[in-house]
ZADO-1210 file (C-alpha; in nm, 4 decimals, padded with zeros to 6 digits):
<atoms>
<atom x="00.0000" y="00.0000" z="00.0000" code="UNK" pos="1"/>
<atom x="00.0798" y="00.3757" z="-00.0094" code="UNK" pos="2"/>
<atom x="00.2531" y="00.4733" z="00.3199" code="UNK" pos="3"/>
<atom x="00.3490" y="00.8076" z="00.2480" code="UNK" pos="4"/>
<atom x="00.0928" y="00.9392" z="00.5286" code="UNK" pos="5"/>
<atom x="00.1996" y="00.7102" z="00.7568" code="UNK" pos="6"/>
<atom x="00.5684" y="00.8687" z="00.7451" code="UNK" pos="7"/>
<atom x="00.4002" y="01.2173" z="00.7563" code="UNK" pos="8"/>
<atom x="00.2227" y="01.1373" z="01.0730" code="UNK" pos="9"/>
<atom x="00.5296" y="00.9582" z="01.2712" code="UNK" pos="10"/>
<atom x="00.7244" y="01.2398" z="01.1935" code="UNK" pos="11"/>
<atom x="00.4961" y="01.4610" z="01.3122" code="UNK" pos="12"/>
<atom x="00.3908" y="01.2856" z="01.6520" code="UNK" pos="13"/>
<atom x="00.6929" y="01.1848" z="01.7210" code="UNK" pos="14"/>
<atom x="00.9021" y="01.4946" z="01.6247" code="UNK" pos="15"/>
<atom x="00.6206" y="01.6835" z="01.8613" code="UNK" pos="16"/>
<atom x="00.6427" y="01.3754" z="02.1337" code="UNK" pos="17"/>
<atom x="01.0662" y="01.4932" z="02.1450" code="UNK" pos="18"/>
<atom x="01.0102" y="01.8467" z="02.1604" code="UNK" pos="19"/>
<atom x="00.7617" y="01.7745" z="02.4364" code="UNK" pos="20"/>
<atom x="01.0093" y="01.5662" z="02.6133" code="UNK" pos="21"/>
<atom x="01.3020" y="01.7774" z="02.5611" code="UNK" pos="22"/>
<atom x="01.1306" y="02.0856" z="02.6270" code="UNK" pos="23"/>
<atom x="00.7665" y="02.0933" z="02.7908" code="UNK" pos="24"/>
<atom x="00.9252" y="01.8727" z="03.0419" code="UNK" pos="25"/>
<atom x="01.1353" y="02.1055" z="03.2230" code="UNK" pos="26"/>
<atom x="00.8857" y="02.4040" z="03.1944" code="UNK" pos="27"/>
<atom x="00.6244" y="02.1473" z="03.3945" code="UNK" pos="28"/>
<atom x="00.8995" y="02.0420" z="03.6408" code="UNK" pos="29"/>
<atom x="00.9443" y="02.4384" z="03.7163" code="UNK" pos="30"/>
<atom x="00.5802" y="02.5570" z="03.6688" code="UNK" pos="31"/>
<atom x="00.3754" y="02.6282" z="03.9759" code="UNK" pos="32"/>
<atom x="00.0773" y="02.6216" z="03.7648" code="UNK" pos="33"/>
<atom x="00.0846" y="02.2602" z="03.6647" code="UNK" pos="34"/>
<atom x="00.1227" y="01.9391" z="03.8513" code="UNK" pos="35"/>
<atom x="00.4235" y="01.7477" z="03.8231" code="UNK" pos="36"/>
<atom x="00.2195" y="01.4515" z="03.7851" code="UNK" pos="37"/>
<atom x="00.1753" y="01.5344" z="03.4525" code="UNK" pos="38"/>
<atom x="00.5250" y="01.4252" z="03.3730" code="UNK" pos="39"/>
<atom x="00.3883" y="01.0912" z="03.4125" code="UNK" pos="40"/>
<atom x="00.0634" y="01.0949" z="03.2222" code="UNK" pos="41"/>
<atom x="00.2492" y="01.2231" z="02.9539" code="UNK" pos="42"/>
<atom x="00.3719" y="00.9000" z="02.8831" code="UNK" pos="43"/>
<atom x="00.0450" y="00.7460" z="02.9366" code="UNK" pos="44"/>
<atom x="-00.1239" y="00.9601" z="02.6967" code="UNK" pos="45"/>
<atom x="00.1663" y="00.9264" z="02.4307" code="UNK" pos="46"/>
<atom x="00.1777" y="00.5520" z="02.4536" code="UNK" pos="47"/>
<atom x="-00.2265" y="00.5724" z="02.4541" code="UNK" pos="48"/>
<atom x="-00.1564" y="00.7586" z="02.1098" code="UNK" pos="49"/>
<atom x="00.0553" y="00.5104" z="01.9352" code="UNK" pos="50"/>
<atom x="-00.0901" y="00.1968" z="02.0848" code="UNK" pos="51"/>
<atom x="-00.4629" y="00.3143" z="01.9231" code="UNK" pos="52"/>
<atom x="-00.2341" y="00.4013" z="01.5868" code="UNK" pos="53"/>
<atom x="-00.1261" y="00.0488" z="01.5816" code="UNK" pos="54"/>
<atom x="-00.4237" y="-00.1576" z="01.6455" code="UNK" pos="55"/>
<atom x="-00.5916" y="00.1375" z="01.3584" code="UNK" pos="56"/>
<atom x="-00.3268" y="-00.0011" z="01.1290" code="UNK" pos="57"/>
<atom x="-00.3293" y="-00.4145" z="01.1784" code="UNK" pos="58"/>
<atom x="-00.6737" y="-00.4863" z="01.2948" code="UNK" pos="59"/>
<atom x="-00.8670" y="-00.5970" z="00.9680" code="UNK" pos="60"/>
<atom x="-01.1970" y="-00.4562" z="00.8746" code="UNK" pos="61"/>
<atom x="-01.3023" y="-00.8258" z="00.7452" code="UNK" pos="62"/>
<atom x="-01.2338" y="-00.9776" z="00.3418" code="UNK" pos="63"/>
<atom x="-01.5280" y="-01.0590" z="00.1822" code="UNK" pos="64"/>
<atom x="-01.4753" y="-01.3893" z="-00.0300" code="UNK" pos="65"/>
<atom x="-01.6368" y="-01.7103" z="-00.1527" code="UNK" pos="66"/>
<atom x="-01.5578" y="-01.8722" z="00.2338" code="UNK" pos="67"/>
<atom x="-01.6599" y="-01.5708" z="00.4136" code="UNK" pos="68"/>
<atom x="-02.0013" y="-01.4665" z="00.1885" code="UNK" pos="69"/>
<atom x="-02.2396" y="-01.6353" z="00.4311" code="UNK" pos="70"/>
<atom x="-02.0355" y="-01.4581" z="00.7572" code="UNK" pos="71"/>
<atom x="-02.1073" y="-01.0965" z="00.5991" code="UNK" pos="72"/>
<atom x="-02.4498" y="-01.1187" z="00.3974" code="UNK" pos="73"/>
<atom x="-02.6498" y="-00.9660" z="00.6820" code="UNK" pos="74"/>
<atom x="-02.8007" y="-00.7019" z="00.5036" code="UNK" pos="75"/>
<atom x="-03.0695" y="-00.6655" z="00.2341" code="UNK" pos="76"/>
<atom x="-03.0487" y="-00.5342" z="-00.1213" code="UNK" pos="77"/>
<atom x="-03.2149" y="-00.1899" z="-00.1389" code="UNK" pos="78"/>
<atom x="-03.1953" y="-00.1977" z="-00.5163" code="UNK" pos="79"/>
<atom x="-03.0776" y="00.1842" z="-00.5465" code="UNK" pos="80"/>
<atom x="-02.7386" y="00.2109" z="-00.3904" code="UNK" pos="81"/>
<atom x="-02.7253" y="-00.1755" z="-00.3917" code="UNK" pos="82"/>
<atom x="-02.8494" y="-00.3898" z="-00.6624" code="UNK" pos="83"/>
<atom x="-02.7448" y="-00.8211" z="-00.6922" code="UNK" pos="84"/>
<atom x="-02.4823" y="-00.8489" z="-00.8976" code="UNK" pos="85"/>
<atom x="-02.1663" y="-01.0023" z="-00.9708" code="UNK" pos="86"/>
<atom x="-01.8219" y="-00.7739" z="-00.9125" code="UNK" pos="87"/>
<atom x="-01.6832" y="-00.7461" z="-01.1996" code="UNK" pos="88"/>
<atom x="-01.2958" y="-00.7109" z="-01.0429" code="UNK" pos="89"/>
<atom x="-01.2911" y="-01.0191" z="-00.8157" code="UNK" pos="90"/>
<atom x="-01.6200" y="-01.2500" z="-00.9762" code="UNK" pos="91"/>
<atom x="-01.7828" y="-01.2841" z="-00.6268" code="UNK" pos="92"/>
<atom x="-02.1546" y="-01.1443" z="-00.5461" code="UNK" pos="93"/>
<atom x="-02.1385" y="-00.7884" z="-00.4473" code="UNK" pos="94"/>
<atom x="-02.2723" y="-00.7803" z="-00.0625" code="UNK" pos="95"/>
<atom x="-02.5074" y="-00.4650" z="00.0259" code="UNK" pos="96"/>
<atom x="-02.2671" y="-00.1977" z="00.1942" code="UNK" pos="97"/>
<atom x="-01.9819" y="-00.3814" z="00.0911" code="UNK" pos="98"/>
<atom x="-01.7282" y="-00.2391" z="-00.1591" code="UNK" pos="99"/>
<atom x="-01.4356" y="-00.3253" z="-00.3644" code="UNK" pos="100"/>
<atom x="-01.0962" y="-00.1351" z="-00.1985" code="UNK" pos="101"/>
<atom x="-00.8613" y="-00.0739" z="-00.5149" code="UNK" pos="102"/>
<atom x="-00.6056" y="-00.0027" z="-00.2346" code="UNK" pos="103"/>
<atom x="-00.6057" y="-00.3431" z="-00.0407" code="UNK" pos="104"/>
<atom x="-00.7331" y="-00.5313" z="-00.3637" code="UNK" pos="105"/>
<atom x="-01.0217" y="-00.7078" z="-00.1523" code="UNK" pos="106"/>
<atom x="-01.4148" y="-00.6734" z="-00.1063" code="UNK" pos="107"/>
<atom x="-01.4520" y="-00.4789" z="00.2399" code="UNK" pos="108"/>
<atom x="-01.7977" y="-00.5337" z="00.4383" code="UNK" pos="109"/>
<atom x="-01.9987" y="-00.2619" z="00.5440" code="UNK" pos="110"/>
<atom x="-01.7239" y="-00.0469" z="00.3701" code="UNK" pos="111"/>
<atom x="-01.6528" y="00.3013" z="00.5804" code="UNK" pos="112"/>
<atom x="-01.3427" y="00.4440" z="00.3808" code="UNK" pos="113"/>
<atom x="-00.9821" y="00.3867" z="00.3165" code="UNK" pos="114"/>
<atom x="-00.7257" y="00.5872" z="00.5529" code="UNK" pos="115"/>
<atom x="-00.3972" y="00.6804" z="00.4280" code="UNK" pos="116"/>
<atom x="-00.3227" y="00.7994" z="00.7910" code="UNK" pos="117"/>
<atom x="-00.3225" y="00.4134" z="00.8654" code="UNK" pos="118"/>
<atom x="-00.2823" y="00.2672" z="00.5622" code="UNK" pos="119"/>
<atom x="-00.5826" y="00.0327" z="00.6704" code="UNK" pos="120"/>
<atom x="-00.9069" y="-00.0105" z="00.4722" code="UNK" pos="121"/>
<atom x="-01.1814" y="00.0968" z="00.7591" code="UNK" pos="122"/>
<atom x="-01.4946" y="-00.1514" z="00.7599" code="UNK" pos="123"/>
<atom x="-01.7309" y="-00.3762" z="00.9312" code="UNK" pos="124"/>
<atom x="-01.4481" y="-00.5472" z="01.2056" code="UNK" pos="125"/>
<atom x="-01.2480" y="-00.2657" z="01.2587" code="UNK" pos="126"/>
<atom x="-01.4555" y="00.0465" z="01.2411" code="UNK" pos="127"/>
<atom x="-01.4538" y="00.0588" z="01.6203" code="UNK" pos="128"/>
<atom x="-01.1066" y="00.0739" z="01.6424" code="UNK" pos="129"/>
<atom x="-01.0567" y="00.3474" z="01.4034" code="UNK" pos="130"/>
<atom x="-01.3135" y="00.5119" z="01.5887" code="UNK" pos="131"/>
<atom x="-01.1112" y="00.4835" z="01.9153" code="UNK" pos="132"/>
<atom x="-00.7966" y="00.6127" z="01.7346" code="UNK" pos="133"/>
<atom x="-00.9725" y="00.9579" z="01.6248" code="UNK" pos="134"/>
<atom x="-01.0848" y="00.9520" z="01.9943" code="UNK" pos="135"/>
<atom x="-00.7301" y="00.9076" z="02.1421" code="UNK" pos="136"/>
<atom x="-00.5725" y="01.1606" z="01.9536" code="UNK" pos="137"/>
<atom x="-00.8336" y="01.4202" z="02.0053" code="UNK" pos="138"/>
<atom x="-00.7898" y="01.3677" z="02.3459" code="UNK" pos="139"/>
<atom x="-00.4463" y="01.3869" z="02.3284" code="UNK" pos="140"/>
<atom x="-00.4480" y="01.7210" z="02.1011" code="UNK" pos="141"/>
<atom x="-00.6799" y="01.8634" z="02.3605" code="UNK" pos="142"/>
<atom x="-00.4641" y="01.7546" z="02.7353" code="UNK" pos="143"/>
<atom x="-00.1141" y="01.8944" z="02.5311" code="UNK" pos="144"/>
<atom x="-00.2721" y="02.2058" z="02.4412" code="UNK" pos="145"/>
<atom x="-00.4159" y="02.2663" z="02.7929" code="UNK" pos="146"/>
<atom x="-00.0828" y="02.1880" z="02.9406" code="UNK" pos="147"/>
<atom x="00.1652" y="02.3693" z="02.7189" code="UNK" pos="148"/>
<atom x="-00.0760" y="02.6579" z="02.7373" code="UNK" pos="149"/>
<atom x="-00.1261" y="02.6592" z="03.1620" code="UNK" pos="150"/>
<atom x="00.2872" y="02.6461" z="03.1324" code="UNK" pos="151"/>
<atom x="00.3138" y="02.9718" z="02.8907" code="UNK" pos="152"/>
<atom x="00.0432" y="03.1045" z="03.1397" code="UNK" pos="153"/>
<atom x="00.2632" y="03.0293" z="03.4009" code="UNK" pos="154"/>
<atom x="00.5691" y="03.1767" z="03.3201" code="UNK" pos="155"/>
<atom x="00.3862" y="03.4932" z="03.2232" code="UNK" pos="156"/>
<atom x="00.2992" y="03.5452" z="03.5854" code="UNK" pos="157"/>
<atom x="00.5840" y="03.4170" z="03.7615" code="UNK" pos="158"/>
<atom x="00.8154" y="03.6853" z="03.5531" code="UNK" pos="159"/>
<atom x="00.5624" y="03.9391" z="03.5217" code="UNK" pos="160"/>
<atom x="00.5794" y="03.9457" z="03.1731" code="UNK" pos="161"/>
<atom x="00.2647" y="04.1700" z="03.1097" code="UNK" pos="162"/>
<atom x="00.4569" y="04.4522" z="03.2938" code="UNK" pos="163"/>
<atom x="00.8188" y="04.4055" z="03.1847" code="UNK" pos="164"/>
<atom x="00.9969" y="04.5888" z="02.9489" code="UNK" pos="165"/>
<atom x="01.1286" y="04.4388" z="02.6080" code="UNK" pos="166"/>
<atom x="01.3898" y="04.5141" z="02.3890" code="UNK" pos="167"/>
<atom x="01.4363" y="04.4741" z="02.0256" code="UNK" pos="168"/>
<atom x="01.7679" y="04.2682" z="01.9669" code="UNK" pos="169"/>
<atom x="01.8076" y="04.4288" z="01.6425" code="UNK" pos="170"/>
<atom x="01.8452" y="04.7696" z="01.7405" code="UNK" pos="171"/>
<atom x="01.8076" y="04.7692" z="02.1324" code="UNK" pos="172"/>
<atom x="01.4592" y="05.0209" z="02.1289" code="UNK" pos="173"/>
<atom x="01.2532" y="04.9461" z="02.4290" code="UNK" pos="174"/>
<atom x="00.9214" y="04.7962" z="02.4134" code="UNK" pos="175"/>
<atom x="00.6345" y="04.8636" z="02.6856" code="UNK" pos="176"/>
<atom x="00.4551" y="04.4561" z="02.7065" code="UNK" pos="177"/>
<atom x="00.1166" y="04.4044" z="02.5595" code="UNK" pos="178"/>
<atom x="-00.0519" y="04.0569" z="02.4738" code="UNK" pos="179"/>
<atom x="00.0800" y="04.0617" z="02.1520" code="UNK" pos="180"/>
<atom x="00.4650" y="04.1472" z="02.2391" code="UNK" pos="181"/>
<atom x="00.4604" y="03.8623" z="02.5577" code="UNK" pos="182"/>
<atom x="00.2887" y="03.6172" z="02.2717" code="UNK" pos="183"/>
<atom x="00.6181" y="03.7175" z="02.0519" code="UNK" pos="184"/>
<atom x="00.8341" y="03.7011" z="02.3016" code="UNK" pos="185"/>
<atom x="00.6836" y="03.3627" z="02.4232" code="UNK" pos="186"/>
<atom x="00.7092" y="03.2331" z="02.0412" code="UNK" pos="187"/>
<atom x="01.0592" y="03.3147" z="02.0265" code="UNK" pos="188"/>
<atom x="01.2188" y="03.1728" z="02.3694" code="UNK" pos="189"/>
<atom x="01.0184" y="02.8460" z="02.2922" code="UNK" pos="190"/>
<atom x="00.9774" y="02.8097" z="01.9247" code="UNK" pos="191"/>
<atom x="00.9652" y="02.4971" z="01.8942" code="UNK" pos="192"/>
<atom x="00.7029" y="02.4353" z="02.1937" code="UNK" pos="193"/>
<atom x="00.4615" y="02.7216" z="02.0487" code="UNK" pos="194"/>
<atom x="00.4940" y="02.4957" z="01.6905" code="UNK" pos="195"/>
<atom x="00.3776" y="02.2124" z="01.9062" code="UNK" pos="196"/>
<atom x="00.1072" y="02.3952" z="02.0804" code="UNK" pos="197"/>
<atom x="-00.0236" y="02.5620" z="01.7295" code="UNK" pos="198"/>
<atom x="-00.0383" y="02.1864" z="01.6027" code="UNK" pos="199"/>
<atom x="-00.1754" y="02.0333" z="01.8835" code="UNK" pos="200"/>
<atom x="-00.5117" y="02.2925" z="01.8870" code="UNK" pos="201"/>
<atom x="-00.5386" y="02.3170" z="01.4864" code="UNK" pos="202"/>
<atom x="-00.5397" y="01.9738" z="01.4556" code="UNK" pos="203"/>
<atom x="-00.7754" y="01.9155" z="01.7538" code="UNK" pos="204"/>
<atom x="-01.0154" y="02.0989" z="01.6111" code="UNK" pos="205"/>
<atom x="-01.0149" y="01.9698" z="01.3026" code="UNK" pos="206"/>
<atom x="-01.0130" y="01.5913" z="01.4414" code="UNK" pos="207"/>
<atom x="-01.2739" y="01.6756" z="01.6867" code="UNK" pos="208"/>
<atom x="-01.5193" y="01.8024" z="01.4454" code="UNK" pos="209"/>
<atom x="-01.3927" y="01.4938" z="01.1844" code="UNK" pos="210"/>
<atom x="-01.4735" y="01.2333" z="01.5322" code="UNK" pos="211"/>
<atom x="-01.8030" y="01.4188" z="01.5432" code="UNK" pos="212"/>
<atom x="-01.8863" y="01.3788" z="01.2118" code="UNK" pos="213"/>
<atom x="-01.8166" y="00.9831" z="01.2492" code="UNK" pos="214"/>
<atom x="-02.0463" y="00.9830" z="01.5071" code="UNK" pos="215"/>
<atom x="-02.3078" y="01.1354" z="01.3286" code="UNK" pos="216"/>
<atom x="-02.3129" y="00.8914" z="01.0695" code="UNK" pos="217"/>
<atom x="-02.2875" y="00.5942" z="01.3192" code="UNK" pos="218"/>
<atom x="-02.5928" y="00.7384" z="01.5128" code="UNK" pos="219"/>
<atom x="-02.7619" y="00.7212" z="01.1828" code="UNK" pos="220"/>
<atom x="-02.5978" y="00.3700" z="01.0970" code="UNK" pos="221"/>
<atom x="-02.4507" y="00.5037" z="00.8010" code="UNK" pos="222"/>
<atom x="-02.0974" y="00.4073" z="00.6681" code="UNK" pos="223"/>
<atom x="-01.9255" y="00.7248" z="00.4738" code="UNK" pos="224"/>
<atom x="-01.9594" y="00.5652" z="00.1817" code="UNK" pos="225"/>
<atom x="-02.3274" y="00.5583" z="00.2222" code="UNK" pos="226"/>
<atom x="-02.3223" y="00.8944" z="00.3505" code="UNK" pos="227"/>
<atom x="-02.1754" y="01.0158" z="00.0116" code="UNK" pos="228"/>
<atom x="-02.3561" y="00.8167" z="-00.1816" code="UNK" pos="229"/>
<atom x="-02.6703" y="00.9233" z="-00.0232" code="UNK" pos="230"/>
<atom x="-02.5305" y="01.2776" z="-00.1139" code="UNK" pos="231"/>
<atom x="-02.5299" y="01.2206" z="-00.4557" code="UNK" pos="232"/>
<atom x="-02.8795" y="01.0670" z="-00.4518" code="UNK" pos="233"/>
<atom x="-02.9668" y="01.3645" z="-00.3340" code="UNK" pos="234"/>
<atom x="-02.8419" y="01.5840" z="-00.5851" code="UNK" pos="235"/>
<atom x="-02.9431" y="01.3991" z="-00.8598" code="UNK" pos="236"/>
<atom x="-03.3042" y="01.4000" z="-00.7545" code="UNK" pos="237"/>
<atom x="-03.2748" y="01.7692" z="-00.6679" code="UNK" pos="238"/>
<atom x="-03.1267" y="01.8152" z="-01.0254" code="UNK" pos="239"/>
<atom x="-03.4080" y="01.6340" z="-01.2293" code="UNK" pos="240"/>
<atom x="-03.6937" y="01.8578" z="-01.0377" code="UNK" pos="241"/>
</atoms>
């Protein structure tokens, strides 16, 4: 398969997991404004991440074949989005909900989607796990934001930053402190931190409202293939009005 996300996202947890460790550590060790116990569920959380990554990646959403027909044929033919036929790739009967996965090369029940993030086709066995791993890592995003931020926070009150006095390095002009020059001057001491922090809440967000949208669907018992299928039903019956 294509793993070319799955490089992109160990690079990016676990370049952000070493900047953590190398430098959100100390600033929770000397922060009066967060627990030192944190240093420990840390590791909980990041070994949460990758262990929900993993089981995402190997756990198999179920093949559909001649052996395994009767296991999966639990649902009836609607005769819009799914008609009897035969699949024209592998020769087998095409299951309602299932669907052929060009990217795994197999018939996937209750198809969902393929994700390049786990280079796993997402289906009938396995949807729950995927489902876990969006969950993990939203909660992850969300306890390293609230951390690295409550540290910032910190160290803006312990040195008084709101009332100190900057200078620029380039030409030595003093600065009286606003939000915006202690958010600067935060940025720059910890660069590589505030990258992690900016991460950590954009990608939250975005995988928060992604998990919510899962839910939706599941509430529903809809797959996302249905769901854009359904779409398209939609506007085609909207268009011939």
């Amino acid at each position: 398969g294509d793993y070319a996300l799955v490089v992109v996202y160990l690079v990016v947890v676990l370049g952000c997991w070493s900047i953590v460790l190398t430098h959100g550590y100390e600033l929770v060790g000397n922060s009066q404004y967060v627990s030192n116990y944190h240093m420990y569920v840390g590791y909980v959380v990041f070994a949460a991440c990758m262990a929900s990554w993993r089981k995402a990646c190997t756990a198999r959403p179920g093949w559909i074949t001649a052996r395994t027909m009767a296991k999966y044929d639990n649902w009836e033919y609607d005769n819009l989005l799914y008609t009897n036929r035969i699949c024209p790739t592998v020769g087998i009967r095409k299951l309602p909900r299932s669907k052929y996965d060009r990217a795994t090369q197999r018939h996937v029940p209750r198809f969902d989607h393929f994700c390049g993030w786990v280079s796993n086709a997402i289906g009938e066995e396995n949807y729950r796990y995927f489902l876990l791993f969006l969950a993990v890592h939203v909660g992850m995003c969300a306890y390293g934001t609230i951390i690295i931020a409550k540290c910032f926070y910190g160290e803006i009150m312990d040195q008084d930053l709101l009332n100190a006095t900057f200078y620029l390095a380039s030409t030595g002009e003093s600065v009286t402190a606003s939000k915006m020059v202690v958010l600067q001057y935060l940025m720059a001491r910890h660069f590589a931190l505030a990258g992690v922090l900016l991460m950590m809440s954009v990608m939250g967000f975005v995988l928060a409202i992604f998990l919510g949208f899962h839910l939706y669907i599941t509430a529903f018992g809809m797959t996302t293939n249905e769901w854009y299928k359904w779409r398209q039903v939609r506007k085609w019956h909207a268009s011939a009005k």
